[in-house]
C-alpha positions as CSV (number, residue, x, y, z in Angstrom):
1,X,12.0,-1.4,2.0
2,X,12.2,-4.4,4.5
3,X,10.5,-7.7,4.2
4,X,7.8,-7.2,6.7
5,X,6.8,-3.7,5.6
6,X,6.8,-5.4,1.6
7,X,4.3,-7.9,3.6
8,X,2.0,-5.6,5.0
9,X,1.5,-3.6,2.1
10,X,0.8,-6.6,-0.1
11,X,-1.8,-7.6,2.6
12,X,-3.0,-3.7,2.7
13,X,-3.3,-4.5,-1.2
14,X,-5.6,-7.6,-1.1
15,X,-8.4,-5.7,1.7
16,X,-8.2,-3.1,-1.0
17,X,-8.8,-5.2,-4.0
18,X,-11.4,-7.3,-1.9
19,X,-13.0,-4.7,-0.4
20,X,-13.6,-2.8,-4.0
21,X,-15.0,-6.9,-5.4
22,X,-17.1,-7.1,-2.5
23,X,-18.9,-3.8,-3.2
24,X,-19.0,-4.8,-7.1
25,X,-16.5,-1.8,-7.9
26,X,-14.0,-1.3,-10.4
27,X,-10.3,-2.2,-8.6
28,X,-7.6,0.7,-9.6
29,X,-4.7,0.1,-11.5
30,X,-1.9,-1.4,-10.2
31,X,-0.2,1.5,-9.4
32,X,-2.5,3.1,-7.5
33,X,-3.7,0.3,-5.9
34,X,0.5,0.1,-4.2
35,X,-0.3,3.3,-3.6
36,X,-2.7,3.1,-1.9
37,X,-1.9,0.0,0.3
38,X,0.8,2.1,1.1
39,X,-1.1,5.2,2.6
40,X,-3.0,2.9,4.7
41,X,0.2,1.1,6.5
42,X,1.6,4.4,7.2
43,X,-1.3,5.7,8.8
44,X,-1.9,2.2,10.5
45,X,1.9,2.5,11.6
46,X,0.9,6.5,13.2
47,X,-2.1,5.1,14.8
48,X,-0.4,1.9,16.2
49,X,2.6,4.2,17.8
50,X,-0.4,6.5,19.7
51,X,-2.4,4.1,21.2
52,X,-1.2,0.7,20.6
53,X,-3.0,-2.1,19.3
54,X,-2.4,-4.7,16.4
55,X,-1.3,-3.5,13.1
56,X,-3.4,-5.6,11.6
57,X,-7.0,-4.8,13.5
58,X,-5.7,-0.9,12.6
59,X,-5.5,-2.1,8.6
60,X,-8.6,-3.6,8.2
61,X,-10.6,-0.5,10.2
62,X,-9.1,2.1,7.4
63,X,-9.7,-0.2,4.6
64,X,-13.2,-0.3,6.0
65,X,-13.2,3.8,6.4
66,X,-12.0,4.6,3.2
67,X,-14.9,2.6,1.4
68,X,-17.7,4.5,3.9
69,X,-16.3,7.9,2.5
70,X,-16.8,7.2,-0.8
């Protein structure tokens, strides 16, 4: 795995963990927390490569979907 993509996924990581503080849940393990961070810069990557925009913007907007589903 390449530096950048380590990067993102470590950032993915924190909006998770924040995300779960901020709404006074528990945070998952570590494990599935990786995991997690994971799923969400592959689909940010997918979305990114069909209609453009920053990877970043596209992070924080499933972060903020995945904690409206729950």
């Amino acid at each position: 795995m390449g530096f950048i993509r380590q990067q993102e996924e470590k950032l993915a990581a924190r909006f998770l963990r924040w995300q779960h503080e901020k709404q006074k849940l528990p945070v998952p393990g570590e494990s599935d927390l990786k995991r997690l961070a994971a799923d969400i810069v592959d689909e940010a990557h997918r979305i990114g490569r069909e209609r453009g925009g920053n990877l970043l913007d596209i992070m924080k907007e499933l972060v903020q979907d995945f904690f409206k589903k729950k």
